[in-house]
Steps between C-alpha positions, in 0.01 A plus 500: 500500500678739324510885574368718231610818434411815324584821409382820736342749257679749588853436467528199336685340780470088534277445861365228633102525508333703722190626637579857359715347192701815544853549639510708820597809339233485241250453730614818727464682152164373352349578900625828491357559133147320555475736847556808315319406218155433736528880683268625750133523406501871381775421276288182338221713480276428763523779722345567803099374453690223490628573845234566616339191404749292604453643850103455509553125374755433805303635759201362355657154565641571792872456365404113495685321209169344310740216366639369838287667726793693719571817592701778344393487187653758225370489159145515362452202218269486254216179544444494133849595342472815243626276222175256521214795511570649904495825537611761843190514661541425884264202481750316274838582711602402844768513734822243443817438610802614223646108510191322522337747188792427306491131588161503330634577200 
């Protein structure tokens, strides 16, 4: 079977495919850019109710992942995403592990 090949975006150069379809120096860059682009939460805006909420949702579940049902969860998810009608009450977040929230995605 023959290997394909494709440009990365970035610099044009010829790579083989591959899971990030960028060339190792690209991908350093677009991490770096897409990590300063995201900011804390007072710089996107949300500020500290939403500390504060985040807080009461983890100790309300006990810092129990509500996806895989371990311990040290670190991130509050929304049930019903804000894109489909959710909103930020506390009834429609709960606790989550960072990998296994964005897995859900």
């Amino acid at each position: 079977m023959p290997t394909l090949k494709r440009p990365c975006p970035g610099c044009k150069q010829v790579l083989i495919v591959s899971p990030t379809r960028r060339c190792e120096s690209c991908q350093r860059l677009y991490d770096r850019a897409r990590d300063a682009m995201r900011g804390t939460t007072t710089e996107r805006g949300l500020g500290w109710s939403y500390q504060q909420k985040r807080a009461r949702v983890l100790k309300r579940d006990g810092y129990i992942c509500q996806l895989c049902h371990r311990f040290g969860a670190d991130v509050i998810d929304h049930i019903l995403p804000r894109a489909q009608g959710g909103d930020d009450r506390d009834e429609n977040l709960r606790a989550a592990h960072a990998r296994c929230n964005s897995a859900r995605r």
